[in-house]
C-alpha positions as CSV (number, residue, x, y, z in Angstrom):
1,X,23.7,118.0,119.6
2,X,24.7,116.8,123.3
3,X,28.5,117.4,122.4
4,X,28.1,121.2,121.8
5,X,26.2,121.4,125.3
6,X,28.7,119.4,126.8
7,X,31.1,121.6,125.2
8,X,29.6,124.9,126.6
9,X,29.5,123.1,130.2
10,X,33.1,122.9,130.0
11,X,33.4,126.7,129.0
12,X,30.9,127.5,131.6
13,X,32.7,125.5,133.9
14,X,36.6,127.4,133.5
15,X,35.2,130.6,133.2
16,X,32.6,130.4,136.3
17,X,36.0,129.0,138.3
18,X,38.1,132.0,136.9
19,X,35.2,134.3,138.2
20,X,34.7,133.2,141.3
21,X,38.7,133.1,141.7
22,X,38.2,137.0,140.9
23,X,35.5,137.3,143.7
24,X,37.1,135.6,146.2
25,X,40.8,137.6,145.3
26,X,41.4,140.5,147.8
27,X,40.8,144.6,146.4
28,X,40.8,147.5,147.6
29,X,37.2,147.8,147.3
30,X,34.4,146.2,146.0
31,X,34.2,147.5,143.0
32,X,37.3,146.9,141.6
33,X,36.5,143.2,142.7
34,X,33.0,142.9,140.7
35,X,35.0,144.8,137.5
36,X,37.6,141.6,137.7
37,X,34.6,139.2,138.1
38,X,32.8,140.5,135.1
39,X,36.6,140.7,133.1
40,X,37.3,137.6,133.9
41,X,34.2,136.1,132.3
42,X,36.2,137.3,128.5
43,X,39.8,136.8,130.0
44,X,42.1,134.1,128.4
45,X,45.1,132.5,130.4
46,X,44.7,131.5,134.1
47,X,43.3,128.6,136.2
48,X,41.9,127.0,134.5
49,X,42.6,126.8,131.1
50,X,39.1,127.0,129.5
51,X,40.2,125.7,126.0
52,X,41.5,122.4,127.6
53,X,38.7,121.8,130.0
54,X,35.9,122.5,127.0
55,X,37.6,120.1,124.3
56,X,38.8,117.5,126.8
57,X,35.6,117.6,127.8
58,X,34.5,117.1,124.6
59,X,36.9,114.6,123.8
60,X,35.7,112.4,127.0
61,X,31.7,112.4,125.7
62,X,32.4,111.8,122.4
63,X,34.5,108.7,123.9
64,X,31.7,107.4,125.9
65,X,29.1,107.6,123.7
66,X,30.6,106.6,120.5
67,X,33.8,104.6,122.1
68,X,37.0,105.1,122.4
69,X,38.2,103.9,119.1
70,X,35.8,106.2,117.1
71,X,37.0,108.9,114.5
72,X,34.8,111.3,116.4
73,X,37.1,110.4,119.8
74,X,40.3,110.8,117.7
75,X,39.7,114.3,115.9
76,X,38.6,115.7,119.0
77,X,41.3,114.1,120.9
78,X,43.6,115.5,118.2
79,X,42.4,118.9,118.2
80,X,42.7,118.8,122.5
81,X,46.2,117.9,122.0
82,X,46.7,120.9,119.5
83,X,45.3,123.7,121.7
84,X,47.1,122.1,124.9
85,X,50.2,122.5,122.9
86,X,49.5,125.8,121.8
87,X,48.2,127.3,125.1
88,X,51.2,126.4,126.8
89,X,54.5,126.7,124.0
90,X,52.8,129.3,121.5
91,X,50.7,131.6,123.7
92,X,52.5,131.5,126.5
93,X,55.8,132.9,124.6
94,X,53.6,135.3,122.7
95,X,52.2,137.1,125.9
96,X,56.1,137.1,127.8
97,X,57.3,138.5,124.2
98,X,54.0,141.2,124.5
99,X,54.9,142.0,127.9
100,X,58.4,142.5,127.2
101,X,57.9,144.8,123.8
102,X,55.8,146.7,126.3
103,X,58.3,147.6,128.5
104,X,60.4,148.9,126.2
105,X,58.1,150.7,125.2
106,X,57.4,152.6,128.5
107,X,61.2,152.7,128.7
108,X,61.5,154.6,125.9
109,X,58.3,157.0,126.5
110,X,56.0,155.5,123.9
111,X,53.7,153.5,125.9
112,X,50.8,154.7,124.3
113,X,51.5,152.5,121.9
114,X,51.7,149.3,123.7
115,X,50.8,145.7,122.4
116,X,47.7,143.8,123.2
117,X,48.1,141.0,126.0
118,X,47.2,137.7,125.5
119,X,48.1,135.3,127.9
120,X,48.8,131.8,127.9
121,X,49.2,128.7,130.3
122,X,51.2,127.1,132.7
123,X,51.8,123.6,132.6
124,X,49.3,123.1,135.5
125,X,46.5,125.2,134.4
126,X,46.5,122.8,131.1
127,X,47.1,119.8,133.4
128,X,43.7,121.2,135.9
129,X,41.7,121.7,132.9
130,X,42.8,118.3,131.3
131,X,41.7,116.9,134.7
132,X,38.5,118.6,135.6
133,X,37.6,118.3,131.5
134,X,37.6,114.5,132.1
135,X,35.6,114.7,135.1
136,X,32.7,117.0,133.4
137,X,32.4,114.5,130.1
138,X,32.2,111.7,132.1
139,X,29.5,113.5,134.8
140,X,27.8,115.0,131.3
141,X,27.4,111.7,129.9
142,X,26.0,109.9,132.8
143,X,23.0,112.8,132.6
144,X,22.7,113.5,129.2
């Protein structure tokens, strides 16, 4: 049970950062900036990369607590390693591919009809939510 809270932490954690980043970003006007704040709690892609930080974070507690040679360390380990992959090879080429598409489609007056954005990650975002994933396991396990 302490892995899925520890899990959420980590979500809580990347999206609360991306939020605050949204906060702290300068608009026009206040409202525009508390619209990003609240669309940035749903938004993928950015700093940092919530999928990393939550299963890294995972990955870390489950070491702990069950050790470091346990299959519950290497699944979740495994799947980590996946959706790092993915977030930064797969996702990220799929959103510069969507933006692309899109402006062609402006070019050629059909914009209306534009594709969906989903965004990936850099490197770095992966590598800060590798980082600060590691940080809230081993801060989670020490109070749960």
């Amino acid at each position: 049970m302490y892995g899925v809270i520890v899990f959420f932490i980590g979500v809580a954690i990347a999206q609360g950062i991306k939020t605050l980043q949204a906060l702290l970003k300068e608009e026009e006007n206040w409202q525009k900036r508390i619209y990003n704040a609240i669309f940035s709690l749903g938004k993928s892609g950015g700093m940092p990369s919530g999928h990393t930080l939550s299963l890294s974070s995972l990955a870390t507690y489950l070491g702990l607590e069950y050790g470091f040679t346990s299959p519950y360390f290497a699944i979740a380990v495994g799947f980590t390693w996946w959706f790092m992959y993915d977030a930064v090879k797969a996702r990220r080429s799929i959103g510069e591919q969507a933006k692309a598409i899109n402006w062609l489609l402006d070019d050629i007056g059909e914009g209306e009809n534009q594709i969906r954005l989903i965004e990936g990650h850099t490197m770095p975002e992966v590598l800060v939510g590798l980082l600060l994933g590691i940080i809230s396991g081993s801060i989670s396990f020490l109070l749960l």
